[in-house]
N, C-alpha and C positions, 0 to 999 in steps of 0.2 A: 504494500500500500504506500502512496506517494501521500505527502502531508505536506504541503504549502501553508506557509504563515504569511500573512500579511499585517502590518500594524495600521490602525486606523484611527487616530487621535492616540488616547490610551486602552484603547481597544486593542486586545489583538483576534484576527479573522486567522483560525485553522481549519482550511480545506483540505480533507481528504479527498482521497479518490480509489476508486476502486471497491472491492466489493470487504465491510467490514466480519470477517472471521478469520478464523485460526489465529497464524501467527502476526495479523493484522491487529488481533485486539491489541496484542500486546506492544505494539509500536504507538499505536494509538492513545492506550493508558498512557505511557510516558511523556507521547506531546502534550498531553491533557494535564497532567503532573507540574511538567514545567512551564507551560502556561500560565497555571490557578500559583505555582508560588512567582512566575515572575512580574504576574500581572494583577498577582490582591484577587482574585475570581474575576477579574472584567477581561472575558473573554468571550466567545461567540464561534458553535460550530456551523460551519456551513455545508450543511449535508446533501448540498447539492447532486456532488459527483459521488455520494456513497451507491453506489446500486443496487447492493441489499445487504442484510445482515442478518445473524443468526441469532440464539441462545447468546451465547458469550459473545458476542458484537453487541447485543442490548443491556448485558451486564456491566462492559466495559462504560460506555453512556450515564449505565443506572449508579455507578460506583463512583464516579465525576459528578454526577447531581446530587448525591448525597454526603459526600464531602463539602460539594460547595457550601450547602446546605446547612453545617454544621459553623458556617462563618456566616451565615444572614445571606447566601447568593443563591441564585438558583443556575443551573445551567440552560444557556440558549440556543436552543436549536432554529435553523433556517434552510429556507429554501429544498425542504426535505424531499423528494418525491414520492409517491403513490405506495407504494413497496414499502418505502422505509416509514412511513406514516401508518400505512396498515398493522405493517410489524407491531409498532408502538400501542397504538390502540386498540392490536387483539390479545394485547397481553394486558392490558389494563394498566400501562404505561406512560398512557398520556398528560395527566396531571404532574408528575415528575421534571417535567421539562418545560421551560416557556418557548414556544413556537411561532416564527415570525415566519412571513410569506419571502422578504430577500436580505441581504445582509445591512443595510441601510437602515431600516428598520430595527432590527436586531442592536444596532453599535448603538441608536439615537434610544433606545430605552435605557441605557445608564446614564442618561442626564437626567 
């Protein structure tokens, strides 16, 4: 899995890409890790290019939301597709996450 960062104010935007399992979760936890300590939680994924995800691709997510969680953040999900939205909301996952339609969106809810 390819993980692009982009900084956007004091945001930072991590796009993955690729499909979130195996040994993706785990690259993925650790952009996620050093994101939340080098940015206080104001971060934002954009799960635009994920294409699907599994069991442990929703736990990796689930484990990033409730840490943030544990500091007053929640984590941001954007521009998810169909697939990875369904995933989410057939596991009864959806309130876990806040959910913006594009990254713009997403950066402008930490002001």
């Amino acid at each position: 899995m390819k993980i692009d960062e982009v900084k956007q104010g004091a945001v930072v935007v991590l796009r993955p890409t690729g499909p979130l399992v195996g040994d993706a979760c785990l690259e993925m936890k650790n952009a996620l890790k050093s994101a939340a300590t080098r940015t206080m939680g104001r971060y934002v994924v954009d799960a635009a290019a994920i294409s699907f995800l599994d069991s442990p691709g929703l736990e990796t997510l689930l484990d990033a939301a409730e840490a943030l969680l544990q500091g007053g953040r929640s984590l941001k999900l954007c521009a998810a597709n169909d697939t990875v939205r369904d995933a989410i909301e057939l596991t009864g996952l959806a309130d876990s996450f806040e959910h913006f339609d594009d990254v713009n969106a997403a950066v402008r809810s930490f002001l």
